[in-house]
C-alpha positions in Angstrom: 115.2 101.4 53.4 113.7 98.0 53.5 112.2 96.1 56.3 112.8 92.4 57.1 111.0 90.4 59.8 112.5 87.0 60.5 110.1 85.6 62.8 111.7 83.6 65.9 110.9 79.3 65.9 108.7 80.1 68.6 105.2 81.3 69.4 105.9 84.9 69.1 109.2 87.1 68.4 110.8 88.3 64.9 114.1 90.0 64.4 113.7 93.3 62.3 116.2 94.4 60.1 116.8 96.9 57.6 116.3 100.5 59.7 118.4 102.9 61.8 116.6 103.9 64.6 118.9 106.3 65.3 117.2 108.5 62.2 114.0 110.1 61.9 111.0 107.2 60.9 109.1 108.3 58.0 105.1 107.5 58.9 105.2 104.8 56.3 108.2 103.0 58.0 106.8 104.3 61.7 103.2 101.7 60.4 105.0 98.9 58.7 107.3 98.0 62.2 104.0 98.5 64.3 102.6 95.9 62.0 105.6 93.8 62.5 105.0 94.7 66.9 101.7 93.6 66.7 102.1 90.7 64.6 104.8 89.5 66.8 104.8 90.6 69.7 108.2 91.4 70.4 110.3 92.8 68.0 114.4 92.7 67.8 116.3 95.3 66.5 120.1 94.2 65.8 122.8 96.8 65.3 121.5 99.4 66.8 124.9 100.9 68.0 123.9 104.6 66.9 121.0 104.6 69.3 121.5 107.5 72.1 118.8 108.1 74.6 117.5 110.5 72.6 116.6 108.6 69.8 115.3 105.9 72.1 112.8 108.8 73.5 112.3 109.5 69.6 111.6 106.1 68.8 109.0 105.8 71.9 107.5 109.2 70.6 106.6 107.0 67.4 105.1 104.2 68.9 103.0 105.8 71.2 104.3 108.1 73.5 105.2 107.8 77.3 104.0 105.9 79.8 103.9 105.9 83.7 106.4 104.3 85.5 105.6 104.6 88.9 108.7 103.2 90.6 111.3 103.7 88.7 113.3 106.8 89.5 114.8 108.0 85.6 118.0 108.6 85.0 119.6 111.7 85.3 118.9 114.2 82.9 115.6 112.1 81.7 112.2 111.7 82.8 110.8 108.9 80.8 114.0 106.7 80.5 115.2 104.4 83.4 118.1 102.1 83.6 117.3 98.0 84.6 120.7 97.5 86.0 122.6 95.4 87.9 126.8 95.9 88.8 129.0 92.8 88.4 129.5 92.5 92.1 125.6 93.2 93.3 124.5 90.1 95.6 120.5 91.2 95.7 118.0 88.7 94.2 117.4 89.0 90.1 115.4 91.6 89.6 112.0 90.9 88.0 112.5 87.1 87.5 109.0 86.0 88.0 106.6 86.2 84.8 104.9 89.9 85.0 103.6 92.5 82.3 104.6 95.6 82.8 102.5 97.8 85.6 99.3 95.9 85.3 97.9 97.3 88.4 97.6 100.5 86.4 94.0 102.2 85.6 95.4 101.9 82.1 98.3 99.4 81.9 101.2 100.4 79.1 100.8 98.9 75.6 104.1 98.0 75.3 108.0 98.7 76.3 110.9 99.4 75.0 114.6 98.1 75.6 117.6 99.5 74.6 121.2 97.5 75.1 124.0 99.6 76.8 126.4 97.2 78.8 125.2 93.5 77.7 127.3 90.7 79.4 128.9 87.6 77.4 126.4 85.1 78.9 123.2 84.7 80.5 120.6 87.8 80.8 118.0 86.6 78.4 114.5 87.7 78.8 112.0 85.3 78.1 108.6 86.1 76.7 105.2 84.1 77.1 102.7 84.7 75.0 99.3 85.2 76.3 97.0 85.2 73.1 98.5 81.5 72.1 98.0 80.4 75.9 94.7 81.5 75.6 93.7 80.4 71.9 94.9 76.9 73.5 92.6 76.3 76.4 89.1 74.2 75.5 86.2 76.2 75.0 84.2 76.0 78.5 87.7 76.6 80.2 87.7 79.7 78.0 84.0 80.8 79.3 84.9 80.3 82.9 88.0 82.7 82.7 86.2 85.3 80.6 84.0 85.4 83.6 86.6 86.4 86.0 87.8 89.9 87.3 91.4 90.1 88.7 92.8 92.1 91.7 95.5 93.8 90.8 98.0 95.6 93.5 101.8 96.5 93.4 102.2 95.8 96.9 104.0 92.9 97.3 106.7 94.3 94.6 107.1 98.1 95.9 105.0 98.8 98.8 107.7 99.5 101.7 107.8 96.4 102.9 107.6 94.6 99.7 110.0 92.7 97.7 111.8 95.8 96.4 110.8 98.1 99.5 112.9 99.5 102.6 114.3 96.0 103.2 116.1 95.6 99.5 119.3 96.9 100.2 122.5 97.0 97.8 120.3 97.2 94.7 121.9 99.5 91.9 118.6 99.8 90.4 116.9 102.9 90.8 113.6 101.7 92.6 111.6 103.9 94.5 109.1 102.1 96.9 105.7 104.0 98.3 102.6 104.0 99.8 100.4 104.3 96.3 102.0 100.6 96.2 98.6 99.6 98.2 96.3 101.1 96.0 93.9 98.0 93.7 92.7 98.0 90.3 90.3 95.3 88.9 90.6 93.9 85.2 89.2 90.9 83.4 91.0 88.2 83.3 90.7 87.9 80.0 91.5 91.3 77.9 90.5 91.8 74.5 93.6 93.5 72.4 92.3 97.0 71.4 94.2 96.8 68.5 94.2 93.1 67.1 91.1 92.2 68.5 92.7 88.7 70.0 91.6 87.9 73.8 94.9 87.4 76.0 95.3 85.9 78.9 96.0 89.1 81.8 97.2 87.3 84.6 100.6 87.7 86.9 101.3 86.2 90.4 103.3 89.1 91.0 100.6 91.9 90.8 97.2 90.1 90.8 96.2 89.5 94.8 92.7 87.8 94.0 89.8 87.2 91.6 86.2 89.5 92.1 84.1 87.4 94.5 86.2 84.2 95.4 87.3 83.0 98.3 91.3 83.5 98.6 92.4 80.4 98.8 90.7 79.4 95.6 91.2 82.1 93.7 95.4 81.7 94.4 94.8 78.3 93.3 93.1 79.1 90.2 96.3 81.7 89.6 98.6 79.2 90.7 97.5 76.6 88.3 96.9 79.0 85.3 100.2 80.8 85.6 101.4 77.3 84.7 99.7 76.9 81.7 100.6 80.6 80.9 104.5 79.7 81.5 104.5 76.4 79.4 107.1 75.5 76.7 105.3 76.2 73.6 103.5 79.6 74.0 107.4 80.7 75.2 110.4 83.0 73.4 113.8 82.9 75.1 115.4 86.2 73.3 119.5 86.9 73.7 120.5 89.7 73.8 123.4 91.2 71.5 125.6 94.5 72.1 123.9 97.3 70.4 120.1 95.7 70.2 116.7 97.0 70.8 113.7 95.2 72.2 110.1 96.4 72.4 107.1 94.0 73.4 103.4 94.1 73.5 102.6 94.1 77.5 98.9 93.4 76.2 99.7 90.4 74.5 102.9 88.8 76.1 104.4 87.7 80.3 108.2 88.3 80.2 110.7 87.8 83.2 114.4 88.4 83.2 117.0 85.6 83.8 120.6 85.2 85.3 123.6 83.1 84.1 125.9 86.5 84.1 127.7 86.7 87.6 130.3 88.5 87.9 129.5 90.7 85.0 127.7 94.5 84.3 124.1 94.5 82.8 122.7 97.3 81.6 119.8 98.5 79.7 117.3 101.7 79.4 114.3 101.3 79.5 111.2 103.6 78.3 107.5 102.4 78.4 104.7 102.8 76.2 101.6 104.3 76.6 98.1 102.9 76.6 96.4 102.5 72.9 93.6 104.4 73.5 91.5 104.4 70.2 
């Protein structure tokens, strides 16, 4: 079995061809699409139409094992898979449509994530993908001093805390999302993360889950945000993937934003969803 990587025109993405990952991954094949991941920063897997959930849990297995998912309730019969779904008819604002990575508020945020197509709709639904180590790489030199300085406040609150965006108000939802309490809780990180396994510094900033900077005033430090997020968002750091029937996704959270997109009323979308552990080596 031979492995091709097509990378995408953009700053990050490839298409990977040339494996079943419906079948058991030698250790050999397992390292070369890790390279590919890590290289990349989001991988595409085409033709993936004999995937089942258990060779997505397989597949996760390989690339790190299982992460938390704190507020995600897993589909029946699973506890590490859950379903980002939304019905043809459901009238509830897009899910996770702002840029994000994955559960940053986390002690130990997830290396990566995985996405596996079951109902993909004719149009819209992309996922877009920024990526943070360009964005970075990008900025002047004393800019790049200044951020390294920084320590972020990270908090799931205004997402799943009971009376956040997806709490006891966010009705009509088919996504499994299960608000709480823990939703309060903070966690600090630098602003600027070092990859544990590349090396490259990334940008680690989201509106969504960082509340403040270590020792600024609030106003300023949303401001800061505010205006980096922009940067973070522009043009040329960003991927717009499309999906296909029968495709696999996986992205570097330490490395890459991503936010979901519309376009597909009127029309089921549904994918499972298993997240990656934190790299700890």
């Amino acid at each position: 079995m031979t492995l091709t990587v097509e990378p995408s025109d953009s700053s990050c993405g490839a298409r990977v061809t040339g494996v079943d990952l419906s079948s058991d991954l030698s250790p050999a094949l397992t390292e070369e699409i890790r390279a590919a991941w890590l290289e990349h920063k989001v991988v595409a897997f085409p033709d993936q139409g004999a995937m089942d959930d258990d060779a997505l849990e397989r597949f996760t297995e390989a690339m790190g094992g299982f992460g938390e998912d704190p507020f995600f309730a897993p589909i029946e019969g699973r506890q590490h898979i859950a379903a980002i779904l939304r019905e043809a008819d459901e009238q509830t604002p897009l899910f996770a449509e702002n840029w994000h990575s994955d559960w940053s508020f986390l002690a130990q945020p997830p290396a990566g994530t995985c996405l596996m197509a079951i109902d993909i709709p004719p149009i819209g639904g992309d996922t877009m993908f920024a990526d943070q180590v360009a964005a970075f790489a990008a900025l002047p030199e004393e800019r790049k001093e200044y951020l390294r300085s920084l320590t972020a406040i990270h908090s799931a609150k205004l997402a799943y805390a009971p009376d956040g965006a997806y709490g006891e108000k966010d009705e009509g939802r088919s996504m499994a999302i299960r608000p709480g309490e823990s939703a309060l809780e903070t966690q600090t990180h630098p602003l600027i993360r070092r990859h544990p396994e590349t090396g490259k510094e990334a940008i680690f900033s989201t509106l969504g889950y960082i509340i403040g900077i270590e020792g600024m005033d609030q106003a300023e430090a949303i401001g800061l945000l505010g205006e980096l997020a922009l940067w973070q968002g522009r043009d040329e750091f960003v991927y717009r993937h499309r999906w296909e029937p029968g495709m696999v996704v996986m992205w570097d959270n330490r490395s890459v934003l991503h936010k979901a997109t519309g376009g597909y009323e009127g029309h089921r979308r549904e994918l499972h969803r298993t997240t990656i552990a934190a790299w700890a080596g």
